[in-house]
N, C-alpha and C positions, 0 to 999 in steps of 0.2 A: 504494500500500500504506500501510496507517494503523498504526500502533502505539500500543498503550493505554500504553504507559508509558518513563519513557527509562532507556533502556539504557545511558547512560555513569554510572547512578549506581550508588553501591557496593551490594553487596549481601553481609551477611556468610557466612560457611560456613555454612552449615546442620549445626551438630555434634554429634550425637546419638551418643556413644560404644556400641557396643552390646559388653559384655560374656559373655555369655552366647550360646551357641550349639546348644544343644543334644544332637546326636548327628553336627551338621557336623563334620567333618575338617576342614577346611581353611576358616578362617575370612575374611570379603572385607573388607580396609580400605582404607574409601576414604578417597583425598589428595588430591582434587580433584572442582571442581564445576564445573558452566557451561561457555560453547564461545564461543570468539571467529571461529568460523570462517565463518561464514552461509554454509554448502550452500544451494545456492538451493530444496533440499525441504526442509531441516531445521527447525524450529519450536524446538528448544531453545534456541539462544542470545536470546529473545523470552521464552520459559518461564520458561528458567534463570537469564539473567542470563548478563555474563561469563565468567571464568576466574578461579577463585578456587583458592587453596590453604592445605591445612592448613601448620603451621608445618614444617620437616625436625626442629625437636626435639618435638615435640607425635607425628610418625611414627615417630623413632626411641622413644619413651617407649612408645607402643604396642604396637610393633613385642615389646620386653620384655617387655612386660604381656601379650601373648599368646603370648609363649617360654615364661614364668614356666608360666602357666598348664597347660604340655604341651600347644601343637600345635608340631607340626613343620613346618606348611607353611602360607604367608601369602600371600593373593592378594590385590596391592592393583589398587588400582582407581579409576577417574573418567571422565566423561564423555570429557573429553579430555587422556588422563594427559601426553602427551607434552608437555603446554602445561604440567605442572606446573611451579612455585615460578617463571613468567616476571610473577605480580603482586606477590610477595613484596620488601620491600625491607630488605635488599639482595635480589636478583634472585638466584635456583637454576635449577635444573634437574636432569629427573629420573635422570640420568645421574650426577651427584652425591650424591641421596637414596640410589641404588641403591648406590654407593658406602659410604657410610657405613652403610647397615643390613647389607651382604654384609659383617661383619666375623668374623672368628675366634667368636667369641660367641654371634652370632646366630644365627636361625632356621633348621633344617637347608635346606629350602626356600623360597624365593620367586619369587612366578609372579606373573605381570604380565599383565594384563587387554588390551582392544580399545586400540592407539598405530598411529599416522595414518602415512600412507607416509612423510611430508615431515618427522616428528620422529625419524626411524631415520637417524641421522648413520654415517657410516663408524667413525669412535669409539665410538661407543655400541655399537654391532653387536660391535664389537671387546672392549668390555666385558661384553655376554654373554656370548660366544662363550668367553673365558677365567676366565667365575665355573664353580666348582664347585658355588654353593647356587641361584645362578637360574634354575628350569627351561629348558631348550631349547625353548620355544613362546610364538609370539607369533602373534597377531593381528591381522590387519595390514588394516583395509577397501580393499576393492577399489572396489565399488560398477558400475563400468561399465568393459568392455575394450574400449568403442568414444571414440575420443580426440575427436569432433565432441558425446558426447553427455558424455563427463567436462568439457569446457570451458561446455556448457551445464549443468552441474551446479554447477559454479564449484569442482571439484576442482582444488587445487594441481599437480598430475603429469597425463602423458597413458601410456598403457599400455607404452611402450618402459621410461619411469623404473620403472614397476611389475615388469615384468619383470626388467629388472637388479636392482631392490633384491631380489627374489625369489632368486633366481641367487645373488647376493651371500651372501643370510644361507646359504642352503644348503650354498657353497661351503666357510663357516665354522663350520654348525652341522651335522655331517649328520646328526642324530637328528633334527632341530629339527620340531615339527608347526607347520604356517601353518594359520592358521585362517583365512576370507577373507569378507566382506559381501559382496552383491553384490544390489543393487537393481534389479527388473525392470518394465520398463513406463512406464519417466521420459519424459515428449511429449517428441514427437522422435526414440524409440527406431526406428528403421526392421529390417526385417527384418534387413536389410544390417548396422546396426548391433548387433543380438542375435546375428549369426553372428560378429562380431569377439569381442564374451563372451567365448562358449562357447568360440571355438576358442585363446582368450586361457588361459582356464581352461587347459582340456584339454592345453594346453604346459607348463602350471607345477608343480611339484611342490610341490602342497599337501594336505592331509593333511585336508580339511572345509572346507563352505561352506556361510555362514547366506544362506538365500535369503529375501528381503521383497520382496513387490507395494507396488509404487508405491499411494501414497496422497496424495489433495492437501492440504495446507494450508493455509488460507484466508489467512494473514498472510505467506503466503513466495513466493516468486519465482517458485517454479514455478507458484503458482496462476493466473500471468498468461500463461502458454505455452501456446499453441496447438497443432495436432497433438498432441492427446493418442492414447493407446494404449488400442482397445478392450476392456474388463475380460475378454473371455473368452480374447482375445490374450493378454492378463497371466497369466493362469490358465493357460493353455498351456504359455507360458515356463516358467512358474515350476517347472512340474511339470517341464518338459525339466533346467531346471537343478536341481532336484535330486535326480532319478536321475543326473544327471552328478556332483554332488557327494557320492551314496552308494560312486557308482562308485569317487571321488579317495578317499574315508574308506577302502575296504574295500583298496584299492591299499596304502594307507599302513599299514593294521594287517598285511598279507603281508608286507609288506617286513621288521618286526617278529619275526615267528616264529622264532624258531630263537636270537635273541639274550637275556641276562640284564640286567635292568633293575631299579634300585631301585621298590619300589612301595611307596604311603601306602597301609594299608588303611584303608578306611571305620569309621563305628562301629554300619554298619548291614549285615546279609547281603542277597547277592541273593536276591528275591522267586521268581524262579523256579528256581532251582537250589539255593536251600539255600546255598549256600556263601557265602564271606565275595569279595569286591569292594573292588578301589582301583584308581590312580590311576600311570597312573609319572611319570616326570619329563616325558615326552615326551607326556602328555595323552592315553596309552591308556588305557582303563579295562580290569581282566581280572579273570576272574573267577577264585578258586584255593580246594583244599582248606585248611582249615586250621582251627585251636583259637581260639576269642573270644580269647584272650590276645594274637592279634595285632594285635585291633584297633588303630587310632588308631597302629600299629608303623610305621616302614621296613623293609622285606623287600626282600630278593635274589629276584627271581621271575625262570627262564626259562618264555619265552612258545611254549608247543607248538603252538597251533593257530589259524587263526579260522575260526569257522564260525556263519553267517548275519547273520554282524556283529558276533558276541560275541567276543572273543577271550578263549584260554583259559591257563594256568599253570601253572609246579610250583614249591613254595618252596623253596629252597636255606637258607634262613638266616632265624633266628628262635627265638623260644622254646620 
């Protein structure tokens, strides 16, 4: 494998403040770039560069400046957030940032983007679990729940660690929505190995899964592996996994019904129903009657129904 450039050299933030949002609710900052992890598919640590991170007071200053402005709810974000402030010197981490922005002051909400199984510490877990402003939903890639084809991936965990960390946050979050990757078609994949997935999946209570067809590389690890997986096999899978993962979605939005949850509304109505659409803390979208004056609000919504996938609402509280 050849590489056009080296990668032990610095490469600054790429900082392009963006202020302005338009009709988003819920603005994305991001506090981190690059990936020190070389997934033997991945191409971004080659792209990207290392692991880079914005300053914690350059986050927290933002962090303000998009309070100031009226939103309510901050979704940060980075390639690979969990590695945040480990270039920084002195050295952070994002369990720390998370810390000092979740203060009295700050943003009613904060939601936290895609973090790696291997940076979800017992502590940290412990510090969601007891903030009152940072959503109950994380992210968590899977990638593969066969343990012969995570080790040929060069994933840190094999699917036992996956599972307990799952179990874990659940034990401590129980609204909490896991969001989960899961890559199909990586050579290597044997049937044998896609029934451990799925039936990996099908155990865990997770609330959605982003499903991606293997694609090669040309500069990455995987492009040197043999027993590749034929495209229509991929195509197969994929489609298997995600009627499994409309399955897990539409599970998770039931289990929701009948309870009251704070919800962001949007600054835009649903297209097909006329009514106005948000967000709760737990990553359901619903749909509810109500006046433009709620937009851009936090509301009390119990969740009455889902039906076809929409889940629907009644507002309790608001203007």
């Amino acid at each position: 494998m050849i590489l056009s450039e080296d990668l032990s050299a610095p490469r600054p933030f790429q900082d392009l403040p963006v202020t302005q949002f338009g009709h988003q609710t819920r603005p994305f900052l991001k506090i981190q770039d690059g990936c020190d992890a070389f997934c033997a598919y991945c191409i971004i640590p080659y792209a990207r560069g290392r692991s880079r991170s914005l300053t914690p007071e350059t986050v927290i200053k933002r962090t303000k400046n998009l309070r100031a402005r009226g939103y309510a709810e901050i979704v940060l974000c980075g390639i690979n957030m969990g590695r945040y402030g480990q270039d920084l010197s002195p050295a952070t981490s994002l369990a720390k940032l998370m810390e000092s922005i979740d203060g009295p002051k700050g943003v009613e909400r904060l939601r936290l983007s895609s973090v790696e199984p291997a940076e979800l510490s017992e502590a940290f877990i412990e510090q969601l679990a007891s903030s009152n402003r940072i959503c109950p939903h994380l992210h968590i890639p899977l990638q593969s729940g066969d343990d012969e084809v995570l080790k040929s991936m060069n994933r840190p965990y094999d699917s036992q660690r996956y599972r307990d960390l799952v179990h874990r946050i659940t034990s401590m979050m129980p609204d909490v929505a896991i969001g989960v990757d899961v890559l199909v078609g990586f050579p290597g994949e044997t049937e044998r190995a896609f029934e451990n997935t799925c039936h990996l999946i099908d155990q865990l209570p997770i609330a959605y899964l982003h499903v991606f067809p293997f694609s090669m590389q040309k500069q990455t690890p995987a492009a040197t592996l043999r027993d590749t997986v034929p495209p229509e096999a991929i195509k197969k899978r994929c489609r298997y996994v995600r009627a499994l993962g409309e399955a897990k979605r539409r599970k998770f939005y039931d289990k929701c019904i009948g309870s009251t949850f704070e919800v962001l509304i949007e600054g835009k109505r649903d297209r097909t129903t006329g009514h106005l659409k948000g967000l709760t803390r737990n990553y359901v979208p619903v749909i509810v009657e109500g006046d433009d004056k709620l937009m851009h609000r936090l509301v009390q919504i119990r969740l009455t129904k889902s039906e076809h996938g929409r889940v629907f609402g009644t507002c309790l509280s608001g203007p």
